[in-house]
C-alpha positions in Angstrom: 32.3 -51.0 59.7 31.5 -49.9 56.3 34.6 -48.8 53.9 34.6 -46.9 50.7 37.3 -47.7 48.8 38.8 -45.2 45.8 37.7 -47.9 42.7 33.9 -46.4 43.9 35.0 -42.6 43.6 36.6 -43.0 40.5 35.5 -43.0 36.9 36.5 -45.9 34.3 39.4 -44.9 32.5 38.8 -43.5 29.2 41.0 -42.7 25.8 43.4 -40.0 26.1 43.3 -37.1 23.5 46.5 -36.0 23.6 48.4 -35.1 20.2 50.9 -38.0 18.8 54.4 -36.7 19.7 57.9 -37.2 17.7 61.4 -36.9 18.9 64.3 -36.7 16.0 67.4 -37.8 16.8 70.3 -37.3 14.6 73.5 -35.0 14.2 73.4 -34.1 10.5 71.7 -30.7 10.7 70.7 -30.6 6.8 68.8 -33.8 7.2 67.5 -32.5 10.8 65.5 -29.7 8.9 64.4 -31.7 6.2 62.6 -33.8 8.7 61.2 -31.1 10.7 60.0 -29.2 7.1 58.3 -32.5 6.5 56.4 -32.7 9.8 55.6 -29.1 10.1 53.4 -30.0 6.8 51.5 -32.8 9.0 49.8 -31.3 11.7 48.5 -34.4 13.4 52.4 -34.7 14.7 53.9 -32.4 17.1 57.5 -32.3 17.1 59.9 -32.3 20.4 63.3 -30.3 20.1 65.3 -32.0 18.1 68.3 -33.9 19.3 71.8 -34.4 17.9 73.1 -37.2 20.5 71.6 -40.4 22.2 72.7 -38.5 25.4 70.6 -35.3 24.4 67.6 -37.4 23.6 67.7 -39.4 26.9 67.3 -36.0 28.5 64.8 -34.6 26.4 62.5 -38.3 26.6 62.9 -38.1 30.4 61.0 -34.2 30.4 58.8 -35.1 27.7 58.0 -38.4 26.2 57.8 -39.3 22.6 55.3 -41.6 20.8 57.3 -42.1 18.2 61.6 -41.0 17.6 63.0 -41.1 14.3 66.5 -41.8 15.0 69.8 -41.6 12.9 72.2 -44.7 13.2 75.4 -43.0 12.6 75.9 -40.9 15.6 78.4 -39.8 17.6 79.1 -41.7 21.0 76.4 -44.2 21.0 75.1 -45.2 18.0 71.3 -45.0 16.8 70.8 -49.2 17.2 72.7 -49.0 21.2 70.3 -46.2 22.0 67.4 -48.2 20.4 68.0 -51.3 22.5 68.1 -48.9 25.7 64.8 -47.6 24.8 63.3 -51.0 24.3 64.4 -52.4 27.7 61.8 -48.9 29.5 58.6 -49.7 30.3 56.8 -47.5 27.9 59.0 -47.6 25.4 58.3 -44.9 22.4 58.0 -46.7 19.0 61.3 -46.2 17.0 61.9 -45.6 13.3 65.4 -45.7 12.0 66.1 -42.8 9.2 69.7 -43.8 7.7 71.5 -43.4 4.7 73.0 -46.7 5.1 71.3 -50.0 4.5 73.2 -52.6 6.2 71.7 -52.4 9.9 68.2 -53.4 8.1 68.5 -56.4 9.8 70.0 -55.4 13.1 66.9 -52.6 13.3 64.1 -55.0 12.8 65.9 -57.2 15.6 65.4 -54.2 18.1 61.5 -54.3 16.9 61.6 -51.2 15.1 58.3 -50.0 12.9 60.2 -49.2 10.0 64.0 -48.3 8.6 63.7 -45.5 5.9 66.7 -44.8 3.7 67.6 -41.4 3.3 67.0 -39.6 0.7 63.3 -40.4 0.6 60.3 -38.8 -0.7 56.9 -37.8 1.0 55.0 -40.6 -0.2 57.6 -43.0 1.3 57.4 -40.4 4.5 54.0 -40.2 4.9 53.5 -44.5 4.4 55.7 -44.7 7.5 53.9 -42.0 9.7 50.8 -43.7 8.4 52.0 -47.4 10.2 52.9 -45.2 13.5 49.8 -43.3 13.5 48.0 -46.9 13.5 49.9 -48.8 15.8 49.2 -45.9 17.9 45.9 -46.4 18.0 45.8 -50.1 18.2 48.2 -49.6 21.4 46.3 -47.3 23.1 43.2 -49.2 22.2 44.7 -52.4 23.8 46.2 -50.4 26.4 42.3 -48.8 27.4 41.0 -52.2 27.4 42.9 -53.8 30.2 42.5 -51.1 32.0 38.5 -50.9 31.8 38.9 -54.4 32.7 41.1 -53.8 35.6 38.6 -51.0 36.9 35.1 -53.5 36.3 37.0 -56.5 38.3 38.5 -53.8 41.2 35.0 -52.7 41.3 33.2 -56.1 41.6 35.1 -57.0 44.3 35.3 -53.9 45.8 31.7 -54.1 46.5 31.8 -57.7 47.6 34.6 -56.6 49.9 32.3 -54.0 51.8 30.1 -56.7 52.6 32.8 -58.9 54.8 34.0 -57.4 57.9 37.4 -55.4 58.5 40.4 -57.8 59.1 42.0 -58.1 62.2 44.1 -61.4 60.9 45.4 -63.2 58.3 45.8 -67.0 58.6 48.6 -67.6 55.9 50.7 -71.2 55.0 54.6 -70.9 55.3 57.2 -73.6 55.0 56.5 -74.4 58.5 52.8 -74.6 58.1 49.8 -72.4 59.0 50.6 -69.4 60.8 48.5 -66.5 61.8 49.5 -62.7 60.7 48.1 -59.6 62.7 47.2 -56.9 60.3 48.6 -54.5 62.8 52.1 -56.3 61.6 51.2 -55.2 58.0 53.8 -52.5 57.0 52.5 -52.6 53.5 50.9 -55.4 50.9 51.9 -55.9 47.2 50.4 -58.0 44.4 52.3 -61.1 43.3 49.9 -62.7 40.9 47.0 -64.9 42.6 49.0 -64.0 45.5 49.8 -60.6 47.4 53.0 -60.5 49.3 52.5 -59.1 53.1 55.5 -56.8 54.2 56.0 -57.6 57.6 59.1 -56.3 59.5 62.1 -57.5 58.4 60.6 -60.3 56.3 57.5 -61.2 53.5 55.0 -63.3 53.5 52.9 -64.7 50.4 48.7 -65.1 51.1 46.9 -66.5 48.3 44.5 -63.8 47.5 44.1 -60.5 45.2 45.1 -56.9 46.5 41.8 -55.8 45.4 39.9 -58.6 47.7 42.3 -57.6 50.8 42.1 -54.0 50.5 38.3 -53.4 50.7 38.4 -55.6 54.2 41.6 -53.1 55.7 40.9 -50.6 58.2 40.5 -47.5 55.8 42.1 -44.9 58.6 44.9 -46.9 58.9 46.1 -48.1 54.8 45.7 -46.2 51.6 45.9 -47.4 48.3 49.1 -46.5 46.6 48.7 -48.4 42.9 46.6 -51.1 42.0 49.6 -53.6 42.8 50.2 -52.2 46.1 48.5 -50.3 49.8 50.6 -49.4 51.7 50.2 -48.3 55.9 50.0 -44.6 55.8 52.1 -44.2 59.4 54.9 -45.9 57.7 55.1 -43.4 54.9 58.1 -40.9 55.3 58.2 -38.9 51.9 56.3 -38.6 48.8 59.5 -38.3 45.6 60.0 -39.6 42.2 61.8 -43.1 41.1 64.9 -43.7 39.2 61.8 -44.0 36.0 60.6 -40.5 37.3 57.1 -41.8 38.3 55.8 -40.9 42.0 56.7 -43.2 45.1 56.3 -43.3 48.7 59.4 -44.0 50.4 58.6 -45.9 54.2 60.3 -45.8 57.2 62.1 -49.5 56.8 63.6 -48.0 53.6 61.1 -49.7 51.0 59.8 -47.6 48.2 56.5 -48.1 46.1 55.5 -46.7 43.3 52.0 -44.7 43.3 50.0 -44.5 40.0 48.5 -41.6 38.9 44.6 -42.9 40.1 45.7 -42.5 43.5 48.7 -39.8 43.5 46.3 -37.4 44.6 44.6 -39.6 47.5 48.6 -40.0 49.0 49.6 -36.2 48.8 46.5 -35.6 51.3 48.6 -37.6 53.9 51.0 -34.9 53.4 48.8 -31.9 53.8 
């Protein structure tokens, strides 16, 4: 039986266009609209509402996220450096610039990998220097970021096409503590990547296989699994509801209570199960 799977329907990925996007965070109003007078001048930045408190920022970052958040250090509630470490412990943490009056958490900032720490007052020359650093770490980010995923798409791809070839599993023969045992892939509730090995989500208990989730997925019965992320495919009976994750990214939630995230590649693919 011949498969297509969705790495053959796709395009690679390609650079996003979207304008760079900055978030200030700080409660002194005067220097609040100093800021914003000084981006309105750069068009090549567009600014988010402006926040006063670590807790308004958290709320405005989960609507809309920021490339870049220049952010006060003397704050009400949480201070600027607690708020920074938060951000730094998210996946796609926005690059932070501290913009302070006092010197003394220079250290401190560059310990939290900040891009810069600007003392207030400061002119536009000393303004523009620091967007000048974002705008290129920007570019070398998203640069990085396009690469590994062009070379994600060329290896899914290759073996994609080598998967078409081999027929449609019916078994696994995986090694356990016990030794060899063999896994029906009508047992397969879903399958997730764990490095040179995927993990198989049997019920009530998992199962490592030494091989990729690119290899396996081309050789699954294509009416019975869809491809979820590139880390995971998933049984479509055994999905229950289509929501978002404590991050706000799209999951499927299945029917023995597991939830997997779904990438936007293949969001569309899963809401057709829902049609």
């Amino acid at each position: 039986m011949n498969t297509t799977t969705l790495s053959n329907c796709v395009s690679p990925p390609t650079a996003s266009k979207r304008p760079r996007t900055v978030l200030i965070v700080d409660d002194e109003l005067p220097a609040v609209a100093n800021l914003e007078w000084l981006l309105a001048r750069r068009p090549h930045w567009r600014m988010l509402p402006s926040c006063r408190s670590s807790e308004q920022a958290r709320i405005q970052l989960k609507a809309t996220p920021a490339d870049l958040v220049l952010l006060d250090i003397q704050m009400p509630g949480q201070s600027g450096l607690e708020f920074a470490r938060e951000l730094c412990r998210q996946p796609s943490a926005p690059m932070i610039v501290f913009t302070t009056a006092y010197d003394e958490h220079a250290l401190s900032a560059f310990d939290i990998f900040a891009l810069d720490y600007v003392l207030k007052p400061f002119d536009d020359e000393r303004f523009d220097r620091m967007l000048r650093r974002a705008a290129q770490m920007l570019e070398l980010n998203q640069q990085a970021e396009l690469n590994g995923a062009v070379h994600d798409y060329l290896r899914d791809r290759a073996a994609d096409e080598a998967a078409q070839a081999a027929p449609l599993l019916e078994q696994l023969v995986v090694r356990t503590a016990s030794g060899l045992e063999r896994v029906s892939v009508d047992d397969i509730e879903w399958i997730g990547a764990a490095g040179n090995y995927v993990e198989l989500h049997l019920a009530g208990r998992v199962v490592l296989h030494r091989t990729t989730i690119t290899a396996i997925a081309g050789r699954l019965p294509a009416q019975d699994f869809v491809r979820v992320h590139r880390t995971a495919v998933v049984r479509k009976c055994a999905i229950v509801g289509l929501r978002s994750d404590s991050d706000g990214a799209p999951a499927v939630r299945l029917a023995q209570g597991d939830t997997v995230r779904v990438s936007a590649s293949y969001l569309k693919q899963v809401q057709t199960l829902f049609a």
